[in-house]
C-alpha positions as a Markdown table, in Angstrom:
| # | Residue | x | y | z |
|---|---|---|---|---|
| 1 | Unk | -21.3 | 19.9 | -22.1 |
| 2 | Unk | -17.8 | 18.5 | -20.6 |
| 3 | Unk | -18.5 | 15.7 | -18.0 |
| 4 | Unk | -16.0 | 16.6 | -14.6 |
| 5 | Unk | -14.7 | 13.9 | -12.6 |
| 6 | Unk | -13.6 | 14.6 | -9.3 |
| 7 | Unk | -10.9 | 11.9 | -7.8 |
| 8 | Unk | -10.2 | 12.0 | -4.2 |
| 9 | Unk | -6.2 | 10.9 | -3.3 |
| 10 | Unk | -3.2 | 11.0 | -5.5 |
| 11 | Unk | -2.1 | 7.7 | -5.0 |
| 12 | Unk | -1.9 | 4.5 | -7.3 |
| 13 | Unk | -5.1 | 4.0 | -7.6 |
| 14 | Unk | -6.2 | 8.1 | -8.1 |
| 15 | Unk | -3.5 | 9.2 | -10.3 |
| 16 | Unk | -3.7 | 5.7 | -13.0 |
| 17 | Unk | -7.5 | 7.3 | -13.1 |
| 18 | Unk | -7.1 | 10.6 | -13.5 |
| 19 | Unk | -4.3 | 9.9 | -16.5 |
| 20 | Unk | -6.6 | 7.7 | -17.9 |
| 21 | Unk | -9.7 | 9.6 | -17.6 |
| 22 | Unk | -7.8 | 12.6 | -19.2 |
| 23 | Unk | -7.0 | 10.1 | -22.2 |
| 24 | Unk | -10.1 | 10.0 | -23.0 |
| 25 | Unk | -11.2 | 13.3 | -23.0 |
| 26 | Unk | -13.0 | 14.2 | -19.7 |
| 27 | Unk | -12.5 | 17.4 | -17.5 |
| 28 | Unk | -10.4 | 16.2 | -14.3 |
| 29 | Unk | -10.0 | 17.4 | -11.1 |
| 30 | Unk | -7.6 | 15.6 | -8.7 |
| 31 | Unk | -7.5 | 16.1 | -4.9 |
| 32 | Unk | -4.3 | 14.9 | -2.9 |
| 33 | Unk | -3.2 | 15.4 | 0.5 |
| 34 | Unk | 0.3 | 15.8 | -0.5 |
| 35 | Unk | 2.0 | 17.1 | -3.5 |
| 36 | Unk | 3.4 | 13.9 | -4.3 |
| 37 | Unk | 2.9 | 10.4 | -5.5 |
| 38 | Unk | 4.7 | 8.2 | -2.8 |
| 39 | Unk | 5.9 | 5.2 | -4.3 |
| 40 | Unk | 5.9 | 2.6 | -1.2 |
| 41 | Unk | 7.0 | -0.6 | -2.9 |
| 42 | Unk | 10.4 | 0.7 | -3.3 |
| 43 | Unk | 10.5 | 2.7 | 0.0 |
| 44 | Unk | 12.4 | -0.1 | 1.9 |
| 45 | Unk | 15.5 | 1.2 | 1.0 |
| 46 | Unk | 14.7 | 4.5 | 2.2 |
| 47 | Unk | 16.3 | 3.6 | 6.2 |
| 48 | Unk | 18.6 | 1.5 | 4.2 |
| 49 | Unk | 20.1 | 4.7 | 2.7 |
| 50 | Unk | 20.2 | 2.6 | -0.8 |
| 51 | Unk | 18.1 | 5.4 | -2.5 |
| 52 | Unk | 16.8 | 8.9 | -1.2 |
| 53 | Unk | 13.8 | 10.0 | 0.2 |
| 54 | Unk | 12.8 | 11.9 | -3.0 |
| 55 | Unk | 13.5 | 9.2 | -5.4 |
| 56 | Unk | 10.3 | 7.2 | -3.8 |
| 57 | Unk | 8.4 | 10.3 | -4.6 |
| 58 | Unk | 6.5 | 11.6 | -8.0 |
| 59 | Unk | 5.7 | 15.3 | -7.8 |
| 60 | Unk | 2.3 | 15.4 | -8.7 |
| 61 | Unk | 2.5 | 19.5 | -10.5 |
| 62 | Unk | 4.7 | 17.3 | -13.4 |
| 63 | Unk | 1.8 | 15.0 | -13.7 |
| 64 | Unk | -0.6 | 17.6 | -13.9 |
| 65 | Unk | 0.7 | 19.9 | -16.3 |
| 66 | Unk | 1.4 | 17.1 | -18.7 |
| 67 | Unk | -2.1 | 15.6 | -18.7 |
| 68 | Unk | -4.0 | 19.0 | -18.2 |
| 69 | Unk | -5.5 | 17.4 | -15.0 |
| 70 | Unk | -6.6 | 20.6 | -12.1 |
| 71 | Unk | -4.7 | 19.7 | -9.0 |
| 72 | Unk | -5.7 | 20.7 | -6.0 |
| 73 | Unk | -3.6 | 20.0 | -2.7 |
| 74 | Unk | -6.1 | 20.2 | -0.2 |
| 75 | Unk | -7.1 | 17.3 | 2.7 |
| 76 | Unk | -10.5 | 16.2 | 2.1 |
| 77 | Unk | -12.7 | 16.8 | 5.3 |
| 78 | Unk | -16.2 | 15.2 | 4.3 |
| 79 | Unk | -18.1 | 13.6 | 1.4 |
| 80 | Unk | -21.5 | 13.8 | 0.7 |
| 81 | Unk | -22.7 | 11.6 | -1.8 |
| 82 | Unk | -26.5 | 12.8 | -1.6 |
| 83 | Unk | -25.6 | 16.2 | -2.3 |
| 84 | Unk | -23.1 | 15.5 | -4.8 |
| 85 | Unk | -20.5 | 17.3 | -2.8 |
| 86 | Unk | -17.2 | 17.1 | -1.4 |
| 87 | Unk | -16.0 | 19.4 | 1.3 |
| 88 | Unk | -11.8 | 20.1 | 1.9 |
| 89 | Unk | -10.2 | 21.0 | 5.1 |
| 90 | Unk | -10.0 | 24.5 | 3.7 |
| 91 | Unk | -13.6 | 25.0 | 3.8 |
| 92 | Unk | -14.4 | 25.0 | -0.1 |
| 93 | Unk | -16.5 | 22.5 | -1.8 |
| 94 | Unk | -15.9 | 20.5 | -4.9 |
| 95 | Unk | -19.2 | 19.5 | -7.0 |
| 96 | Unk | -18.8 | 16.6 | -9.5 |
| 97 | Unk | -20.9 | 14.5 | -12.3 |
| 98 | Unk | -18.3 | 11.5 | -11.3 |
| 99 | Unk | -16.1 | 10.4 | -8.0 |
| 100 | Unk | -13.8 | 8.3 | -7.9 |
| 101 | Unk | -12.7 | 7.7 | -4.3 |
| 102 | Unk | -9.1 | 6.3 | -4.0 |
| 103 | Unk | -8.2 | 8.0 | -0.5 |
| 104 | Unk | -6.6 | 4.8 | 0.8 |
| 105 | Unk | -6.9 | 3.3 | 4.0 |
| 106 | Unk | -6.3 | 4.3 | 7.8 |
| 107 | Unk | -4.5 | 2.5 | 10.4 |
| 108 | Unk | -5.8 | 0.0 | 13.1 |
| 109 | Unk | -4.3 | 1.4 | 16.6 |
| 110 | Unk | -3.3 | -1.0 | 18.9 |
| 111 | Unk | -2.2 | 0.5 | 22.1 |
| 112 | Unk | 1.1 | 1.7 | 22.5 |
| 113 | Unk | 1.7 | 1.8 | 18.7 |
| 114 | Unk | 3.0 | 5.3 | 19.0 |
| 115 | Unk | 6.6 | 3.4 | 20.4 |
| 116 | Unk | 6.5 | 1.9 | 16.9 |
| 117 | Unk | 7.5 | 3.2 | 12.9 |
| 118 | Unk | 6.0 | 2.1 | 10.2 |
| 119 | Unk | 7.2 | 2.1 | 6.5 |
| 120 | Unk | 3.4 | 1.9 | 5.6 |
| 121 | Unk | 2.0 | 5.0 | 7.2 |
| 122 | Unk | 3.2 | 8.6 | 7.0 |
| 123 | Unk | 6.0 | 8.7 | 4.2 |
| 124 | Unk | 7.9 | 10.5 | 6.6 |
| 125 | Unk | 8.2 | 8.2 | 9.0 |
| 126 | Unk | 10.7 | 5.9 | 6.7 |
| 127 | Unk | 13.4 | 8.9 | 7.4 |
| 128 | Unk | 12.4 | 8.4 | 11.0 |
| 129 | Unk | 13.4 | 4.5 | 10.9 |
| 130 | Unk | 16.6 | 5.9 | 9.2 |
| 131 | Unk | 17.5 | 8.0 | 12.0 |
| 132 | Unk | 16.7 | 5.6 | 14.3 |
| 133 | Unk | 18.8 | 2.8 | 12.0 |
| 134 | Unk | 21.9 | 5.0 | 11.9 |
| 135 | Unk | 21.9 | 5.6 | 15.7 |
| 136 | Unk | 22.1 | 1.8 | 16.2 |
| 137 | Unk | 24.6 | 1.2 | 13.5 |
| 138 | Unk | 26.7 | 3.8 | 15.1 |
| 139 | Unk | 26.2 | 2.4 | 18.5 |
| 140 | Unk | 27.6 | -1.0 | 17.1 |
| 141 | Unk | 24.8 | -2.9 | 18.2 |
| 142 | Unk | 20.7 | -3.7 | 19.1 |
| 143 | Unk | 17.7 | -5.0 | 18.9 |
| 144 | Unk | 15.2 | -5.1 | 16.1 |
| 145 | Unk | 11.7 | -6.3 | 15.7 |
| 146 | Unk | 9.7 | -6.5 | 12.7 |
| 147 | Unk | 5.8 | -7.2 | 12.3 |
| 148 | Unk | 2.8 | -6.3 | 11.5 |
| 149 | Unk | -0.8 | -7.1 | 12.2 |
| 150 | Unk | -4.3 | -8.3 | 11.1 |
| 151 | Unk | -8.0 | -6.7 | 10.6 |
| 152 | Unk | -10.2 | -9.6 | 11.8 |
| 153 | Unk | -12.8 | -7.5 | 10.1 |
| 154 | Unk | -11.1 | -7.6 | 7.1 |
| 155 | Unk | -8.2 | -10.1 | 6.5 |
| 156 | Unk | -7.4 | -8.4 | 3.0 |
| 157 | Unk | -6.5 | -5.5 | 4.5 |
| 158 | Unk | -2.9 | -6.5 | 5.9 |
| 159 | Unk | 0.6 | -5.2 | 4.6 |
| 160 | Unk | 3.2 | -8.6 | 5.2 |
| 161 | Unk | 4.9 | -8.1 | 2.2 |
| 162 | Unk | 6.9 | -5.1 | 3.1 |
| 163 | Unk | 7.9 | -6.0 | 6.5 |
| 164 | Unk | 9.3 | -9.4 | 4.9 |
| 165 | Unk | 11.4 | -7.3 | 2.8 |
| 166 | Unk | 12.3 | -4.5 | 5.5 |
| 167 | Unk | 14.0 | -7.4 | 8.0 |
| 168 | Unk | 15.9 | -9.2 | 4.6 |
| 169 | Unk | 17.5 | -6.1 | 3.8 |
| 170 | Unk | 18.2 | -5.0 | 7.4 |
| 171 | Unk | 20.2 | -8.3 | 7.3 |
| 172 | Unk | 22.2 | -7.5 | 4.4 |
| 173 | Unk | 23.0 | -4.5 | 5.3 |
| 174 | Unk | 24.3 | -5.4 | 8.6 |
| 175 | Unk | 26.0 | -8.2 | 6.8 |
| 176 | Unk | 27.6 | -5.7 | 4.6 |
| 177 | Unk | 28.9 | -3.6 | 7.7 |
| 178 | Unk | 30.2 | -6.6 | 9.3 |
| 179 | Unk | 27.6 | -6.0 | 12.3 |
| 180 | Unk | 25.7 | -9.0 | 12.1 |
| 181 | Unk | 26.9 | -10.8 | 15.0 |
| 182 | Unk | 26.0 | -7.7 | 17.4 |
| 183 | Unk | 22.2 | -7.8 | 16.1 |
| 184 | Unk | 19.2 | -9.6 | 17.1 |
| 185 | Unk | 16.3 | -9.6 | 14.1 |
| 186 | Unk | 13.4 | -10.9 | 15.2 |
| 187 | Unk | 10.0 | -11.0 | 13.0 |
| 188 | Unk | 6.6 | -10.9 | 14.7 |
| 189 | Unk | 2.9 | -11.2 | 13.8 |
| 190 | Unk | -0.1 | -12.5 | 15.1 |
| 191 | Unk | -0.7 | -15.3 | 12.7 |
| 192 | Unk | 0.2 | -18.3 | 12.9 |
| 193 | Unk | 1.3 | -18.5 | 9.7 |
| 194 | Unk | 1.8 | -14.7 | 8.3 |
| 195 | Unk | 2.1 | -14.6 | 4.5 |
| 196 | Unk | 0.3 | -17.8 | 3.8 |
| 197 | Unk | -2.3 | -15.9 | 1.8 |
| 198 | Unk | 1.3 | -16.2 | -1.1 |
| 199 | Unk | 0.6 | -19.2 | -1.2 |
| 200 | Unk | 2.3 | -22.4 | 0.4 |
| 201 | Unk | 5.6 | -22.7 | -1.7 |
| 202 | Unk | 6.0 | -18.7 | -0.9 |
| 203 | Unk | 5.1 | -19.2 | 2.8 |
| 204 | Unk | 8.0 | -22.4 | 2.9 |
| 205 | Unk | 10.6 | -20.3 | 0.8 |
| 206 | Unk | 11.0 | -17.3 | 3.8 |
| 207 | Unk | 10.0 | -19.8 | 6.4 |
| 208 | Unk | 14.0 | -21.1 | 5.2 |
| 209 | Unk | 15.2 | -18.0 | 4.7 |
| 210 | Unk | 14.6 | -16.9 | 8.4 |
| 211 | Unk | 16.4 | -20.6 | 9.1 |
| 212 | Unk | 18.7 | -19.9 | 6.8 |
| 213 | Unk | 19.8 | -16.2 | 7.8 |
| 214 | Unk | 19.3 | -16.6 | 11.7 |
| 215 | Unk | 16.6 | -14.5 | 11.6 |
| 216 | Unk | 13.8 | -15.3 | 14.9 |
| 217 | Unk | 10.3 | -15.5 | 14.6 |
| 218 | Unk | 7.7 | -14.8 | 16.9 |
| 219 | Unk | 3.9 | -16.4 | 14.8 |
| 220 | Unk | 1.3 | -16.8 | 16.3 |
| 221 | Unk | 1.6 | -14.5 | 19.5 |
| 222 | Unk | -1.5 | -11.7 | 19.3 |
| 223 | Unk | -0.2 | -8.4 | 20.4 |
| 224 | Unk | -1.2 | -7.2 | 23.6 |
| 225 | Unk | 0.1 | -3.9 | 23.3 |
| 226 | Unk | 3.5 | -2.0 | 22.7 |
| 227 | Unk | 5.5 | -0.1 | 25.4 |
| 228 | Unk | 9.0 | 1.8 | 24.6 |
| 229 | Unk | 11.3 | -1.0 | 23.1 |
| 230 | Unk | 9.1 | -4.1 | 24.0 |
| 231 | Unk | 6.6 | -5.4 | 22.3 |
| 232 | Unk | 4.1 | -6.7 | 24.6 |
| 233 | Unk | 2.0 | -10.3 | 23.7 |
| 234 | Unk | -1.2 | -11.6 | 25.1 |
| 235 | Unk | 0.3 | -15.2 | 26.8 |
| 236 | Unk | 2.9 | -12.4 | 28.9 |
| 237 | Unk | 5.8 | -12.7 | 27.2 |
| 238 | Unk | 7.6 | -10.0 | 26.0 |
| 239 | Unk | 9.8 | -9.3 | 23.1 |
| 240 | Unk | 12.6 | -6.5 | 23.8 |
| 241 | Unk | 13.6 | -4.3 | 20.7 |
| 242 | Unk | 15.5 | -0.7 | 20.2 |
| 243 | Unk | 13.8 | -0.5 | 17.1 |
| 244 | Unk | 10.7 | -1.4 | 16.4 |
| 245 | Unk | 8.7 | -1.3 | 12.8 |
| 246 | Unk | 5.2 | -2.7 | 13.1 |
| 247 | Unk | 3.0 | -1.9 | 10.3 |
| 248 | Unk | -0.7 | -1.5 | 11.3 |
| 249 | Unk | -3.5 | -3.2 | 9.2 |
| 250 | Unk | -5.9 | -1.5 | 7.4 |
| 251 | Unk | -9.1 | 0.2 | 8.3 |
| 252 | Unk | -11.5 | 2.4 | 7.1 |
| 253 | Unk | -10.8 | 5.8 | 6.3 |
| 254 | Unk | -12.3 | 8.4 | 9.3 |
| 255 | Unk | -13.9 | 10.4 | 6.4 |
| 256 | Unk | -15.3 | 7.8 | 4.2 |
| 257 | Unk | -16.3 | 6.1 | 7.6 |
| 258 | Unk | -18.7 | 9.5 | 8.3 |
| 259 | Unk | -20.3 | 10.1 | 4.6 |
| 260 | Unk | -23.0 | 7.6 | 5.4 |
| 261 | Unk | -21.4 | 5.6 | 2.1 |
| 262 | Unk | -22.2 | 1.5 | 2.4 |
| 263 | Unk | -19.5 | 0.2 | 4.7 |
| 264 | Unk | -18.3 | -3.1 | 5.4 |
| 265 | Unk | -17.7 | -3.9 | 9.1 |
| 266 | Unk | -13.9 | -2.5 | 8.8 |
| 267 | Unk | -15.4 | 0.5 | 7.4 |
| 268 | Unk | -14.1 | -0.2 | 3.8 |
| 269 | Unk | -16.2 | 1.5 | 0.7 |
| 270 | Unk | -18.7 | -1.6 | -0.5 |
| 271 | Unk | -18.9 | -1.8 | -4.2 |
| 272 | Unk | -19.7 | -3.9 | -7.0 |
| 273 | Unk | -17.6 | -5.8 | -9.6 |
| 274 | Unk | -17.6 | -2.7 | -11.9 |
| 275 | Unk | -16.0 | -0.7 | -9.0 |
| 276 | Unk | -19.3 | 1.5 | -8.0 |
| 277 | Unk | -20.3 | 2.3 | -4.5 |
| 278 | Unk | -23.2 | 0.7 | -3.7 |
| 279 | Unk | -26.6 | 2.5 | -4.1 |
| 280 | Unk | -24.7 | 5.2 | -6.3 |
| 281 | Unk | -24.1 | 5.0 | -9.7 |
| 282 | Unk | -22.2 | 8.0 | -10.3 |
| 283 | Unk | -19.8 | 6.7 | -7.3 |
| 284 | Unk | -16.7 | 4.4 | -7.6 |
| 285 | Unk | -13.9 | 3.5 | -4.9 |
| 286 | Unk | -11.0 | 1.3 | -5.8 |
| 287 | Unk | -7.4 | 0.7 | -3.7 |
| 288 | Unk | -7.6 | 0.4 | -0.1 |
| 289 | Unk | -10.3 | 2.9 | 0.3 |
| 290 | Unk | -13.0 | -0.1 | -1.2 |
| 291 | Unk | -13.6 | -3.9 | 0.5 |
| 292 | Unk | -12.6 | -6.4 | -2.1 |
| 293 | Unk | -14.4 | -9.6 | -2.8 |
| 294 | Unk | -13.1 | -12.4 | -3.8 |
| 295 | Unk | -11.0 | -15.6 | -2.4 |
| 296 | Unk | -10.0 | -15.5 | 0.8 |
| 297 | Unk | -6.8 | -15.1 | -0.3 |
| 298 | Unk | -6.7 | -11.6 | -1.6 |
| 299 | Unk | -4.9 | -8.6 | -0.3 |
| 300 | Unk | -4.9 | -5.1 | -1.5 |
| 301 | Unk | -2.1 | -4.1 | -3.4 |
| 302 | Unk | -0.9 | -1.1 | -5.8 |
| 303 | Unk | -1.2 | -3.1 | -8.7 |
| 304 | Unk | -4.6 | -4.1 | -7.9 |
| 305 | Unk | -5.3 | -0.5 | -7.0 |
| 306 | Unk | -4.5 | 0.7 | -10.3 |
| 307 | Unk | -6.4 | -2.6 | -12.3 |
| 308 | Unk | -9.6 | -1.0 | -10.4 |
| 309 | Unk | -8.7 | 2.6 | -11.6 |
| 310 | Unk | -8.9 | 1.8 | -14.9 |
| 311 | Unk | -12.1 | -0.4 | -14.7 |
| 312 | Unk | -13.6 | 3.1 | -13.3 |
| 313 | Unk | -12.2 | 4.8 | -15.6 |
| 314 | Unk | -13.8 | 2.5 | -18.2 |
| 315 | Unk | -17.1 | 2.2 | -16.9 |
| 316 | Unk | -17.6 | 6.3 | -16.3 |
| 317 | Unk | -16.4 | 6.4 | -19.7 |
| 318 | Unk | -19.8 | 3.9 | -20.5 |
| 319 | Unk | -22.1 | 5.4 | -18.6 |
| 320 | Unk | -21.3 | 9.1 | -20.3 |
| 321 | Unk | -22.2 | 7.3 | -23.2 |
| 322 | Unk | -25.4 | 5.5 | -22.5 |
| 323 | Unk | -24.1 | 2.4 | -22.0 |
| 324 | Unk | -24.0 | 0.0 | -19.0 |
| 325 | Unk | -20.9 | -0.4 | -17.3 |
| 326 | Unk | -19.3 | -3.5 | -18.3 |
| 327 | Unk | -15.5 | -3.3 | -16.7 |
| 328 | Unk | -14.8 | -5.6 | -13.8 |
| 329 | Unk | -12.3 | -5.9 | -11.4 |
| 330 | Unk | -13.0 | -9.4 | -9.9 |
| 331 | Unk | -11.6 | -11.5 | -12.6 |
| 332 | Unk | -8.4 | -9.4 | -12.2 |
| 333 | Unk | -7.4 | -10.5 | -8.2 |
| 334 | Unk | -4.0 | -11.7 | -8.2 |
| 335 | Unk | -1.2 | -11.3 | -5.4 |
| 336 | Unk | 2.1 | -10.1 | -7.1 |
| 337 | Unk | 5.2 | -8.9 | -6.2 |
| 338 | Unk | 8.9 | -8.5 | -6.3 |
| 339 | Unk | 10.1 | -9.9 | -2.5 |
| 340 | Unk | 13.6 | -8.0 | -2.1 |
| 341 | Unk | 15.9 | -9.0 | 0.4 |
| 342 | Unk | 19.1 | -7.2 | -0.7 |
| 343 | Unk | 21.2 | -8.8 | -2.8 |
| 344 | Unk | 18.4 | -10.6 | -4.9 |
| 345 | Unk | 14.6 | -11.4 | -4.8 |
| 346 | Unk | 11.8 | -13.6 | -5.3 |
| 347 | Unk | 9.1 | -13.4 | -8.0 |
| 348 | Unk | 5.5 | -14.4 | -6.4 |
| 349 | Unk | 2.2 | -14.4 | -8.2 |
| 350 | Unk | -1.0 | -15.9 | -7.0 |
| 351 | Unk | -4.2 | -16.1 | -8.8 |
| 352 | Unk | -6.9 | -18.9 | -9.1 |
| 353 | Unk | -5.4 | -20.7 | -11.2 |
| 354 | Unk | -1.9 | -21.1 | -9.7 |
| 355 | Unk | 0.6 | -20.4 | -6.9 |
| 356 | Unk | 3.9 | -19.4 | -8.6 |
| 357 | Unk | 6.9 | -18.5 | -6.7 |
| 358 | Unk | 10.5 | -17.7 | -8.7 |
| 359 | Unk | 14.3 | -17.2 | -7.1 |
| 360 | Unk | 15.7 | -13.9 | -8.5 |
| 361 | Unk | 19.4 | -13.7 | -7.2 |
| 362 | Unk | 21.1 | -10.4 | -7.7 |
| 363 | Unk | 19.3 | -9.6 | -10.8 |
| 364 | Unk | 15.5 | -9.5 | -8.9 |
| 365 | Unk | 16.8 | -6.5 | -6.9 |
| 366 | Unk | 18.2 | -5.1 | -9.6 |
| 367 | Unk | 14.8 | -5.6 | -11.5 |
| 368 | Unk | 12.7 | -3.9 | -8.5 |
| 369 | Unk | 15.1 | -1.2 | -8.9 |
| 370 | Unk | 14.5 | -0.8 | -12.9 |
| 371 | Unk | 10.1 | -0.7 | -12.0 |
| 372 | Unk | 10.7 | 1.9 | -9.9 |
| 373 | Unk | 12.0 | 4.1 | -12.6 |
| 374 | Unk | 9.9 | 2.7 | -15.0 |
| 375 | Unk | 6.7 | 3.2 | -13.1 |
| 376 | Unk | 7.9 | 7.0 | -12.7 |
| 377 | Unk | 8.1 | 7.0 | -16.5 |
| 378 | Unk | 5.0 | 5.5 | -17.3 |
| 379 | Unk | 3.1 | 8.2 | -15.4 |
| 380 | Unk | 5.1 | 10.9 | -16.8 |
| 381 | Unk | 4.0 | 9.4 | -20.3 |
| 382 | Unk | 7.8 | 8.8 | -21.8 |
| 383 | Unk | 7.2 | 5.1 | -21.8 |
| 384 | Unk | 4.3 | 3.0 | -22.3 |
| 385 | Unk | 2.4 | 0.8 | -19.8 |
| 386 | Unk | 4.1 | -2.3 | -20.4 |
| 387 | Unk | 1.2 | -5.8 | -21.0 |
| 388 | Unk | 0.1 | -7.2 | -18.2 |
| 389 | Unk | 1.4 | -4.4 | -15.9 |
């Protein structure tokens, strides 16, 4: 009798599984939201107009035809775990032998932060920042800000990386347009020292960029709230922008926050080191839908998303056997990334053993550029997953 395994979100972390679980020979059914694979690492250049909204996307009917996995585009609308069941905003329900939950993360709100875009929410929105981009440029001058925030609940669930990257290329390209003079850039967050968690020789390398490049900071300030350009912090001062990208941190997904799954306080998915929910075997979460342990240092990232996707993968593939579950994830927590800011980038990796931080000029962007396209063709199945990836 086929085993089916139902994977909730079409993401990193839910389409790695799926192709994998299809590898090896299980019935797959694969529930999205959208018809697309968003690929947000390289959606900075999205407002920068260096690449099109469509190239950041990975239509998810190609996927699905290639790997015989059944798609269904549908929003999920509850999960029941007792009953075995998953229910979709359509009405129809979706039983399962395994789930793999991978339906990301929702946002904190801090008030006002409907004044704001994000790069890290709603793909959309990075077409909105464009809009609102081009309007400036055209004007000839303004006012951006640049932050994002924390989850006291749960420090691992904070995206830094990408606003770093959004305010470096903002500069070159204004740079490039010979509008740099008429702009203010101005970074905020509410820590005192935001990207710290890279490590120190990371944190000290863009602490001299923003000398370097003119660029203001605001640490340390907590957010008070956000009115229609100004963002407003908690000792009364105020910091005045036209545009304004804050990305949100993470929190716990409304629906997996009502299944009456194990939560952590930020209402992240508890598991174990082999990726399974707590108090259900036949359950895994991995991405930003699950709360991570590890150092204190760890974030949730795609690539970490996708190391946990194919430890589930792995351990259904165990169980259906008879066997006990022997994948991990924990021994796999790294930081890495690509930081672009334009005309080059930075190489950063953090694990337990070491901090490593590595200039990239010119050819970095062009190398974030090339895994963009690669990681397209990987999923497709034209190129293999290259080591260590």
């Amino acid at each position: 009798m086929a085993v089916n395994v139902l994977i909730l979100g079409g993401g990193f972390g839910g389409l790695t599984a799926a192709i994998q679980l299809r590898k090896q020979g299980f019935d797959v059914t694969l529930v999205s939201e959208r018809d697309y694979a968003y690929i947000y690492p390289i959606s900075i250049w999205i407002p920068t107009r260096e690449i099109e909204f469509k190239d950041a996307c990975l239509p998810l009917d190609d996927i699905a035809r290639r790997y015989g996995i059944k798609l269904i585009v549908n929003p999920v609308a509850s999960v029941d775990a007792s009953m075995g069941r998953v229910e979709l905003a359509d009405g129809s329900a979706l039983a399962y032998d395994y789930l793999i939950i991978a339906m990301g993360a929702d946002k904190t709100r801090p008030k006002g932060v409907e004044h704001t875009s994000s790069i890290c929410g709603r793909p959309e929105a990075a077409k909105d920042i464009r809009e609102q981009l081009d309007g400036l440029i055209s004007r000839g001058a303004g006012r951006i800000a640049v932050g994002f925030g924390g989850n006291p609940k749960d420090p691992s669930a904070v995206r830094g990386g990408p606003a770093f990257e959004f305010v470096f290329n903002i500069h070159y390209l204004l740079k490039k347009k010979g509008l740099l003079d008429n702009f203010k850039l101005t970074m905020f967050a509410p820590m005192p020292q935001p990207g710290i968690r890279l490590g120190e020789k990371a944190y000290n390398m863009m602490l001299s960029w923003f000398d370097r490049l003119g660029i203001e900071r605001r640490f340390g300030k907590k957010i008070k709230e956000f009115q229609e350009q100004a963002v407003i912090f908690e000792d009364g001062s105020e910091l005045g922008a036209d545009l304004i990208m804050f990305i949100a941190a993470g929190n716990g997904h409304k629906v997996l926050m009502r299944s009456g799954l194990p939560q952590n306080e930020a209402g992240f998915l508890l598991i174990n080191d082999h990726c399974q929910v707590k108090g259900h075997d036949n359950v895994f979460a991995v991405g930003d839908s699950a709360a991570l342990d590890g150092p204190k240092w760890r974030a949730k990232q795609g690539h970490l998303a996708e190391v946990m996707a194919r430890v589930a993968a792995d351990n259904i593939k165990d169980l259906s056997r008879g066997r006990k579950p022997a994948a991990g994830y924990q021994k796999h927590i790294s930081i890495l990334c690509v930081m672009d800011f334009g005309n080059g980038a930075a190489y950063v990796h953090r694990d337990d053993n070491s901090s490593t931080v590595r200039p990239l000029p010119v050819v970095g962007h062009w190398l974030k550029k090339a895994w963009g396209h690669y990681w397209k063709l990987n999923k497709n199945g034209r190129v293999p997953r290259l080591p260590g990836t």
